[in-house]
C-alpha positions, -999 to +999 in steps of 0.1 A: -255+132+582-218+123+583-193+136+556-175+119+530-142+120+549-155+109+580-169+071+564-142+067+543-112+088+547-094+077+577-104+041+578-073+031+598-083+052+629-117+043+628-121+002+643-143-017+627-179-013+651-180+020+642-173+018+607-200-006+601-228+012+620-248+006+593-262-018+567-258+012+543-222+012+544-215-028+541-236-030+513-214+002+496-183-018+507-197-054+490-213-040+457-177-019+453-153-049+457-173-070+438-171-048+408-136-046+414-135-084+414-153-076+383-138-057+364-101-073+371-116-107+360-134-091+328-101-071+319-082-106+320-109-120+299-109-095+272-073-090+266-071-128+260-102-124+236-085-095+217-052-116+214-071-150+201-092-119+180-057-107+163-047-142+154-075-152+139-076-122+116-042-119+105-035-156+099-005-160+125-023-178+150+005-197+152+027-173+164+005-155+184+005-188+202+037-178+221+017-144+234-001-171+252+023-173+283+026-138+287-013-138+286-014-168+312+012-147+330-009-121+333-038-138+345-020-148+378-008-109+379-044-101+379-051-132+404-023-122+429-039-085+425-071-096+437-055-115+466-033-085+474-069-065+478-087-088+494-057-091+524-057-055+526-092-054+525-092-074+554-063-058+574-079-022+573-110-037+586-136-033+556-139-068+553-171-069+529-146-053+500-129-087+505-163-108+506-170-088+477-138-098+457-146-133+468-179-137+454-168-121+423-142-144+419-164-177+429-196-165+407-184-174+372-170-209+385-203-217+403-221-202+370-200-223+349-207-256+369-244-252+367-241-246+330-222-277+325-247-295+351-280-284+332-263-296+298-250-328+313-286-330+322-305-321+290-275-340+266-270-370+293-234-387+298-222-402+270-250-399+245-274-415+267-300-396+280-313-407+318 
């Protein structure tokens, strides 16, 4: 039974064979960066939720409005954070973090598609069904 320290402390003297000895270990590695990817992405999400939230129950919606670059601002913060993970990620060798990250990122895009697909389907274009 390895230690703690030994699978993830020094990553950078380890290479990446015997890192990955395991399946054990790249499954840890992808379920942690996609929660990361997860949890960035949700955190964007809410904080614009909580900003529409606060205009909507105070009545300046209209000047909340100008919030809304900061708020797109920080959306490519968070975006460049992810990317900044998923390079380093990849240079210290624990590439399924960065798989992880990607997925994460790719899921709600591929989620949304199919939900737009299925009512494209259901609704058909333009008021005609097929």
């Amino acid at each position: 039974m390895e230690s703690i320290t030994r699978t993830y402390g020094d990553v950078e003297k380890i290479n990446q064979k015997d890192f990955y000895n395991s399946t054990g270990k790249k499954i840890g590695d992808f379920v942690l960066g996609f929660f990361i990817g997860l949890i960035v992405i949700s955190s964007g999400i809410f904080f614009n939720m909580v900003l529409r939230l606060i205009g909507l129950s105070t009545g300046f919606g209209g000047v909340l409005n100008y919030l809304a670059t900061p708020n797109i601002s920080l959306q490519f913060l968070l975006l460049g954070l992810l990317i900044f993970i998923i390079i380093k990620a990849f240079k210290k060798k624990r590439r399924f973090i960065g798989i992880g990250i990607i997925i994460a990122m790719g899921l709600p895009i591929l989620l949304f598609l199919l939900l737009f697909g299925a009512c494209l389907v259901i609704i058909g274009v333009g008021g005609v069904p097929f």
